[in-house]
Each structure stands twice: as structure tokens, then as C-alpha cells.
C-alpha positions, 0 to 999 in steps of 0.5 A, a space after each residue: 209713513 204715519 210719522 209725519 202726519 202724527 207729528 203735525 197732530 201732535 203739534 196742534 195738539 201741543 198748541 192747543 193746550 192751555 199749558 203749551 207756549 208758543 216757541 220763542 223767537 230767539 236764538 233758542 228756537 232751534 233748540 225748543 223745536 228740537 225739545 220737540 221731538 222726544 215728545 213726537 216719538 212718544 205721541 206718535 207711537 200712541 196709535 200703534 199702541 192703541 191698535 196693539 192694546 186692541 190686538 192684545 184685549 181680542 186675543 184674550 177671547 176664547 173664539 174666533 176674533 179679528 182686527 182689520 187695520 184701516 191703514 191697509 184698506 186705505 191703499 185701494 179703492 175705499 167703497 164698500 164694505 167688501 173693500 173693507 172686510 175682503 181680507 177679514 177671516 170669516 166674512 162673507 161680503 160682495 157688493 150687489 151692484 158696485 160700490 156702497 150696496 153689499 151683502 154681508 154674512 158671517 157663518 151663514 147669518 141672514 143667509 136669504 137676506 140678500 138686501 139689507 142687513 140682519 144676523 149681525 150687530 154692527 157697532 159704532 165704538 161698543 154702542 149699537 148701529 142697528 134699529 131695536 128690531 135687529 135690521 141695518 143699513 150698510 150706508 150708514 158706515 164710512 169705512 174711511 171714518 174708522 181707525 181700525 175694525 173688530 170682527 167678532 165672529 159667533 158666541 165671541 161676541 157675547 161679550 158686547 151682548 151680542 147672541 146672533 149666528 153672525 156676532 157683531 163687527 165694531 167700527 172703531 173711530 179715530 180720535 184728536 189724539 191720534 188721528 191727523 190733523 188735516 187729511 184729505 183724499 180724493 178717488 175717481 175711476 170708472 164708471 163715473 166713480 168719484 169720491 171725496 174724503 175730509 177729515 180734520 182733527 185736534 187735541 188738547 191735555 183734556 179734550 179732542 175732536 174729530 170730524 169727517 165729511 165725505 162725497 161720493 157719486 157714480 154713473 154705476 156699470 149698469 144701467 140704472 145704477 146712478 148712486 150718491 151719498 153725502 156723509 158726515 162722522 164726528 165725535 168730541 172727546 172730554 177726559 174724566 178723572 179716571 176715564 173719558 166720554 166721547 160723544 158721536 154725531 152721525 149724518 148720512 144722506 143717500 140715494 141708489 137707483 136699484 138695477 135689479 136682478 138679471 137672468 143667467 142668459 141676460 147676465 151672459 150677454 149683456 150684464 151693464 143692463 138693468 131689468 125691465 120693471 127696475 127701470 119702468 117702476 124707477 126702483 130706488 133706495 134713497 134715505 137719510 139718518 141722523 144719529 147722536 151717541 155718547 159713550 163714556 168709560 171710567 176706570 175705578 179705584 179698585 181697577 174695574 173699567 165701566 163703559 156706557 153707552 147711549 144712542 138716537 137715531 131718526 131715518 126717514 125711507 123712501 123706497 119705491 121697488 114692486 110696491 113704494 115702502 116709506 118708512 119713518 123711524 125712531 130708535 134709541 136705548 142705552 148699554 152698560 158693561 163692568 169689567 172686573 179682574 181680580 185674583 181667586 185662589 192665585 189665579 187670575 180672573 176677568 169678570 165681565 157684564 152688562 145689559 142694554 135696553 134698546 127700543 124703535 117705532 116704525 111708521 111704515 106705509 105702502 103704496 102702488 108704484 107708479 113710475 117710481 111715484 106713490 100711488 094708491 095706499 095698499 097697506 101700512 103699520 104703526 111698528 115698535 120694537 123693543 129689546 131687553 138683554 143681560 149677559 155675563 162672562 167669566 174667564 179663569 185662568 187655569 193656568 198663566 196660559 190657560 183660560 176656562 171661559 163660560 158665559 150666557 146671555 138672557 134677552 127678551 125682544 118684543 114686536 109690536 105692529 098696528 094695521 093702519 089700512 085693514 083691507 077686506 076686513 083683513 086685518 094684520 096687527 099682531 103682537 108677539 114676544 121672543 125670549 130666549 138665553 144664550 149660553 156660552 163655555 170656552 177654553 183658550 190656551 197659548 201654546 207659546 208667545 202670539 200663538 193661541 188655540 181655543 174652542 167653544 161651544 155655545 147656543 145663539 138666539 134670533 128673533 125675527 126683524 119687521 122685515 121678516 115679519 112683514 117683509 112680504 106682500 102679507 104677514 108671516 108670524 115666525 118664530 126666532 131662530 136658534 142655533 147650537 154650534 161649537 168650534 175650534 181654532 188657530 190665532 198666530 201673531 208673530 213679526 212676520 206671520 198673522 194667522 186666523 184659523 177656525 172650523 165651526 159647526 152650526 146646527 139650526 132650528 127655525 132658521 129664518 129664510 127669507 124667500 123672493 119669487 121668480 121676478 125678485 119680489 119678496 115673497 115672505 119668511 118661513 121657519 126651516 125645521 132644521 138646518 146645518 151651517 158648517 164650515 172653515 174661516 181661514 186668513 193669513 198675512 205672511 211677509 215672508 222678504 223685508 219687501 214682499 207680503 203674501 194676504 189670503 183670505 179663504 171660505 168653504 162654506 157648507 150650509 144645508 137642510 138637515 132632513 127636511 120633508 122637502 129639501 132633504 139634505 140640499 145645500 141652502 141657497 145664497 153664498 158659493 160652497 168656497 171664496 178665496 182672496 189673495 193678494 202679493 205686494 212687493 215694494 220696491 222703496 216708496 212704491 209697490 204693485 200688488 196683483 189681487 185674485 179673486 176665485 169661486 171654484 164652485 157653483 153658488 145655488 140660487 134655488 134650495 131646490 137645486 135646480 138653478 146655480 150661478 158658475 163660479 168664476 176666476 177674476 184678477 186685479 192689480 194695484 200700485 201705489 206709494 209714498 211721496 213726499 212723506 205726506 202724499 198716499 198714491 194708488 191705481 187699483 185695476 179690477 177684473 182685468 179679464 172682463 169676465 162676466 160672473 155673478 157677484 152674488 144672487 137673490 134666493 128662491 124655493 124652487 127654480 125648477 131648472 128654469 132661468 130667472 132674474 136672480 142674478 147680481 152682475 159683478 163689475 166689468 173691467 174697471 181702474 180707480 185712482 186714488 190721491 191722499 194727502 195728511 199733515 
């Protein structure tokens, strides 16, 4: 099915080259296009062998790992990042309403943060998308500008210097030498969704481009739901001797009106309406971010590989929900990492460093919300944040098929904010420094060819961002978030069988919650004293025909306090107890259909209290699509067939006391999307 639209890059690439020739126009021409097609087999297979080096590096680490192959989400509805990291084992991720806005988690982390990102390092090629306070913004990733994904689950990720709860997930481009060289795609469905997609691309023997552009707009299937976002994503790749630099150039601009949250009854009886004070204060989410990157990699004489990355960012916010928050930031820094192998007393060992330096200024200011408009200056910083950071991870290899891995990470975060409209001689400026270390001790083991067990035991640290700190109507000075936590698991990669297995356990000090009030306003962050995440992340493929495939995803989560003085052993609020996805894809030629399933068996509370939960729900779906013409990708991807009316996620609250309110995110109602693509 790639085949084809690799030839054609190949062959620009091949005309592109100052050591290529046109084809003669003689006789011989028949000739010099067949001479054409050895070099088409081995161009080609460079892309799947990219992704199986990738495969072959995550594999090497003693945790939980995962790759995502951009390929497969292709063939459905491309929006959010649910429909990209549905399927992918330990992620939590539902959109809040509709498509571009999610939540995402992994193992618990940012937990409250139902807005927004935090407890999660997203990367773009190894170099870091977050602002230098930890926080992220899900707009500024386009699933269909990455070739694959890397989910690094936990401690698993320190070895991009990542210490959070969640670890990190890595969107990995396309290049000229791979990617085609015109691909175009277009989705349409209901709810007045559309989305256009280009993509162009090119190679010569010493450099290569890529660049994507894409557009997308819909009605929403709530009110007040309108969003559009307009994104461009390119790098420009020149070869060194012994390596490459590639440089990024990021555009997104994009604006969300914010239907907010409903109540249960509301959710029951009408879930496409939006609450009352969404539409009176035309609540929205609307911003723009340019970013520019470089990532260079240089593979030395003596073997080792030296990676470097660096970045800037500028965003400018306006965000008008219970108060007008705009926000203009700055952020930039830069990372190395040194990969070393080498032999010690007839073993093999892999010895890998680095450190990043990240810094941000914040200018945040607030207003009275008039009808969407700013009004009267009700309070504002001047912010800066700072992060420092140095790790280290050595594998041995006991053994051939054994490896002992231990590693550690020490970061020092600095949060910085200057009041700049004291009220009532109040005034909010603090300055506070988080340091803490990280370390990490594994074993991995491959019991035979593609099938590895492993287990770790590792401690993860987590200052908090400005949106913990001052988030709220008032400041609250928290401290970081810490977390002890070990597992175990499975990894199978056979012809017919992927498998991706681990039971974890998490035991947390200070966890950072980040509570709403009854009507879903911010109400600030408290530390929780103690806390336990816990829990199995489960995702398998199996083609168990030539012509039919079974993918299953499934989560049980069991996040609770751990003897508080309030909440006793309650289950912490925020994500269901168990989610399982599956899909069976039969083909049939060029063509397939693939019924989905989507179940929540238990009840998701809203409040710690206990008092208030969301029902769990059953959807299902159905998709076909195919191949035509070798060049042409088609797809219809119907959702939630039965129309069933269920909670996609909720806000989170201390106390509800039993009592109904607007915590409650509607998943979409009964919807079919369409989706054409066309590569040469």
C-alpha cells in the first residue's frame, strides 16, 4: 500500500540529486527505468526499516514502552489525540468535547488536570514541546505530521530526562527520504467537521525537506462548541559527516469556543447544550505559538552517537473563562544526550547522558469577563521559570539476554512570579526553588527472540507548574510531587502477536490536586499527604487469519488516598476504575470493515468524597475503508451507533455531597466522518 508513493519520493529524491541524470531519450530508455527499480526496493524499505530500528532501540529498555505507527490511526478520523494513542497500552485519553481538546494521563499523572497538560514531557524528534514550567498544550500537535509515536511510560523515560509520574511521549516526524512526496487527504462528517491536510516532501544525497499544512473546523455536537485551528509543520534536514541536523518550524493558530461542563440530569436530557455561564461569558480558548527547533545527531569515531537539541517558543493566549486570562509566553533551552557502548570484562554495556537547560517568562494578566471581553484588571504576574537537569543510565548486560540497568536524574526547578496589580495591599509575589533526584534500577530479560520481561523500581519528582501555583483565584505555594513506584511486565513482538503488558504500583507524597468548584471554576491545588496509584496497562494485536486482526486496549486503574485524615482510603476522582477498547478488522482484497467497541464497566467519581460519579457506558462503531488505485486511501468511521448519552470524562471536586453539578463532559452523540487520501 506504501510502495507506490515511496517510489515516487524516491524518484524525486533520485532527480533532485546533483549526481542524478535525466533518463535518456533513446531507445535505452525502457532500460534505464527498469535500472530504476532495484533502487525503489531498497529506498522504499528504508521506512519500514526505520520503524523497526525504532522497535528494536525501545525494546532494548528495562519498562514499560510503546510504539504507535502513524499508518494505522491513518485510516480513521485523524483529530484528537484519543484517536491517536487510543490503542496505545497505558494511556488514558478522551476528548472533552469533540475533537482537538483531550485529556491525557499516564499511570494517574496530572490526575485533576482536566484542562490542559501536566505530568507528561511531549517531545517533538527528542527535543522538549512543553513550556520550562512543565505545562502543554495538545493544539500544538498534529497527529498527521508524525511518522510514528513513542510512549514512554514512567521511569522508562529517563532516558530522555524525563522524572514525571506519566514519562514522556515522543512525536517523531516524517523526513524527505521517507515520506512521499505529495500527499494530500481531506475528512469531512458530522457535526460540521472538516479537516484538510497537505504534505510535500523531497530528498536529495545531502539534504531533505518536509512540510505539512493542515485546516480544520467544526460546528462541535454541542452548542458553543465552534473550533478551527490552522497548523503548519516542517523540518529541513542537512547531512554531516557522520550524522545529520535537522531543523523545525512549527505554526499553529487556533481558537475553541468552551461549552463547558453540564450537570448529570443536563447530561441525560440534552447533552449537545452548553452551560449557561460558557455562553453568557463567551468562554473560549483561542491562541497562537510559533516554535523553531534544531536537532543535530553525530556518530563518532569511536561509535559513540551525540544528539543535541535546541528550541524557542512564543504563544500568545487569550482565554476568557470565569475571569479573562492572557498570556504572552517566552520559552527556549537546549538538551545533550551521549550514547556510549562499549565491552567491560566480555559484556556489553550501553552508557547513556545528558542534561537540558530549559528557561520561560510568563506575562499573565486577568480580567473581569465581560460577555467574552476584558474588563477591569483584577490581578497579574510577571512569571519565569527555570529548569536544570542531569541524568545518567547504565545498562549491563549479564548476560547476552539479560540486562541490569540503573539510572538517576538530578533537576533543580525554579518558579519565579512578580505581582504586578497588588490589591488591598495583598501582594502575591513569591519565589520558590524545587530540587529533588530520581533514581532508577531495572532488569530486563528476553526469554526468547521478540519476547522480554522486565521490571523496575524507580522514584519520580514533579515541581509544580504556574497552573498549580496560580491557577486558582489566589496563590497557593505547593510543594513538588513525589512518588516511589515499581513494576513488572510483558513485551511480545512475533509475525503474528504484539503484546504490551505491565502491573505497576505507585505510592505518592504531596500529590498535587487540582480541585474546581461546584460550577467548574478553579479553585487552586492542595498537596495530598499520601496517595496510591496502581494499576495493569494491557494492549495487544493478534492477526490471528492472513485477512483478520484482533487490537485491544484495556486499563484498570486504582488510584486512592492512602489514610487521609479526610478521604481515608477513597478512590481519588478523575478517571473510571477500567477502559477497554477493541477493534476486528477483516479484509477483504483492497477493502476492509472493522466494528470498534468502546466500554467503561464502572462508575467514574467526580468528587474524592465519594458522593457523586459518572455511569460507566458501552459505545460501538464501525469503520470500512481500502486501497484504490494504489494511490488513493478511503475510509467511513461511524461513531457511537447507539447514540448513547454518557460522560466522555469529568471535572474533579472535593465534596460534592451527593448533590448534582456541572462536572460533567458529554461524549459525542452518533456521528460518521469520511475521509479521502491521495499520495504519489
Amino acid at each position: 500500500m506504501i510502495l507506490l508513493p515511496l517510489t515516487a519520493a524516491v524518484a524525486l529524491a533520485l532527480a533532485a540529486s546533483p549526481s542524478t541524470t535525466p533518463p535518456p531519450s533513446t531507445p535505452d530508455a525502457a532500460d534505464a527505468r527498469r535500472t530504476l527499480l532495484p533502487r525503489v526496493e531498497v529506498e522504499a524499505s528504508r521506512d519500514a526499516t526505520r520503524i523497526e530500528a525504532a522497535r528494536e532501540r525501545l525494546g532494548e529498555t528495562a519498562g514499560a514502552v510503546g510504539l504507535v505507527d502513524a499508518e494505522r490511526y491513518r485510516e480513521q478520523r485523524t483529530s484528537t489525540l484519543a484517536d491517536a494513542l487510543g490503542y496505545a497500552a497505558g494511556v488514558f485519553v478522551q476528548p472533552r468535547f469533540g475533537s482537538e481538546e483531550s485529556r491525557l494521563s499516564v499511570r494517574g499523572s496530572g490526575l485533576q488536570r482536566t484542562f490542559h497538560l501536566r505530568g507528561l514531557e511531549l517531545m517533538q524528534d527528542g527535543v522538549y514541546l512543553n513550556q520550562a514550567d512543565g505545562g502543554g498544550d495538545f493544539q500544538a500537535i498534529e497527529p498527521l505530521a508524525a511518522r510514528y509515536i513513542e510512549v514512554y511510560r514512567g521511569a522508562n523515560a529517563l532516558q530522555y530526562g524525563a522524572a514525571t509520574l506519566g514519562g514522556a511521549v515522543n512525536f517523531v516526524s516524517p523526513t524527505g527520504h521517507s515520506a512521499p512526496p505529495v500527499d494530500l487527504r481531506i475528512e469531512a462528517g458530522s457535526f460540521g467537521y472538516q479537516r484538510g491536510h497537505a504534505a510535500f516532501a523531497g530528498a536529495s544525497e545531502t539534504q531533505d525537506y518536509y512540510a505539512s499544512v493542515s485546516a480544520f473546523s467544526q460546528d462541535g455536537f454541542r452548542d458553543h462548541a465552534k473550533q478551527e485551528t490552522y497548523r503548519l509543520f516542517s523540518n529541513y534536514g542537512l547531512a554531516l559527516d557522520g550524522g545529520e541536523t535537522r531543523f523545525y518550524v512549527t505554526r499553529v493558530d487556533t481558537n475553541s469556543q468552551l461549552p463547558g461542563s453540564l450537570t448529570l440530569a443536563e447530561l441525560r436530557d440534552d447533552p449537545t447544550r452548553a452551560a449557561p455561564a460558557n455562553i453568557s461569558g463567551d468562554q473560549r480558548r483561542d491562541f497562537d505559538l510559533t516554535r523553531v527547533a534544531n536537532r543535530s545527531q553525530l556518530r563518532l569515531d569511536n561509535g559513540d552517537e551525540v544528539e543535541f537539541g535546541a528550541f524557542y517558543a512564543a504563544k500568545h493566549l487569550n482565554h476568557p473563562i470565569f475571569q479573562v486570562i492572557v498570556q504572552d509566553s517566552r520559552d527556549y533551552g537546549g538538551n545533550l544526550r551521549w550514547r556510549h557502548e562499549a565491552q567491560w570484562g566480555g559484556h556489553r554495556t550501553v552508557l547513556t547522558g545528558g542534561a537540558a537547560a530549559i528557561a520561560g517568562t510568563l506575562d499573565d494578566r486577568r480580567y473581569v469577563n465581560v460577555g467574552g471581553e476584558r474588563g477591569a484588571v483584577t490581578n497579574g504576574f510577571d512569571n519565569r521559570a527555570t529548569r536544570l537537569s542531569a541524568f545518567l543510565e547504565q545498562q549491563f548486560y549479564v548476560t547476552p539476554r539479560t540486562a541490569l540497568v540503573i539510572g538517576a536524574q538530578a533537576s533543580r526547578n525554579r518558579r519565579e512570579a512578580r505581582d504586578t496589580v497588588v490589591i488591598n495591599a495583598r501582594d502575591e509575589s513569591y519565589a520558590r526553588t524545587y530540587s529533588g533526584v530520581s533514581p532508577k534500577l531495572g532488569l530486563r530479560h528476553d526469554v526468547a527472540d521478540g519476547v522480554t520481561v522486565f521490571g523496575n523500581l524507580s522514584r519520580s519528582y514533579e515541581p509544580p507548574s504556574f497552573g498549580e501555583l496560580a491557577g486558582g483565584p489566589q496563590v497557593t505555594l505547593v510543594d513538588a510531587q513525589k512518588a516511589t513506584s515499581g513494576e513488572a511486565g510483558l513485551r511480545v513482538e512475533r509475525e503474528r502477536l504484539s503484546l504490551d503488558a505491565a502491573l505497576y504500583r505507585a505510592d505518592l507524597r504531596d500529590e498535587l490536586l487540582a480541585l474546581t468548584d461546584a460550577d467548574g471554576n478553579p479553585r487552586g491545588t492542595v498537596n495530598a499527604a499520601r496517595t496510591r496509584h496502581q494499576g495493569l496497562e494491557f494492549a495487544a494485536g493478534w492477526r490471528f487469519t492472513d485477512a483478520a486482526e484482533l487490537r485491544v486496549a484495556y486499563l484498570w486503574n486504582d488510584f486512592r488516598f492512602d489514610g487521609d485524615a479526610v478521604y481515608g482510603d477513597n478512590r481519588l476522582a478523575g478517571v473510571p476504575p477500567q477502559l477497554l477498547r477493541a477493534e476486528l478488522r477483516w479484509r477483504f482484497g483492497d477493502w476492509y470493515v472493522a466494528p470498534t467497541a468502546e466500554w467503561s464497566p464502572q462508575r467514574a467519581y467526580v468528587d474524592h468524597a465519594n458522593t457523586l460519579a459518572a455511569s460507566g457506558y458501552a459505545i460501538a462503531g464501525l469503520r470500512i475503508g481500502g486501497d484504490w488505485q494504489q494511490r488513493w486511501r478511503w475510509f467511513v468511521d461511524a461513531r457511537n451507533l447507539g447514540d448513547r448519552r454518557y460522560a466522555a470524562t469529568t471535572g474533579v471536586i472535593a465534596d460534592a455531597r451527593g448533590q448534582d453539578s456541572r462536572q460533567f463532559l458529554p461524549g459525542d452523540g452518533r456521528s460518521v466522518f469520511a475521509g479521502l487520501e491521495w499520495r504519489r
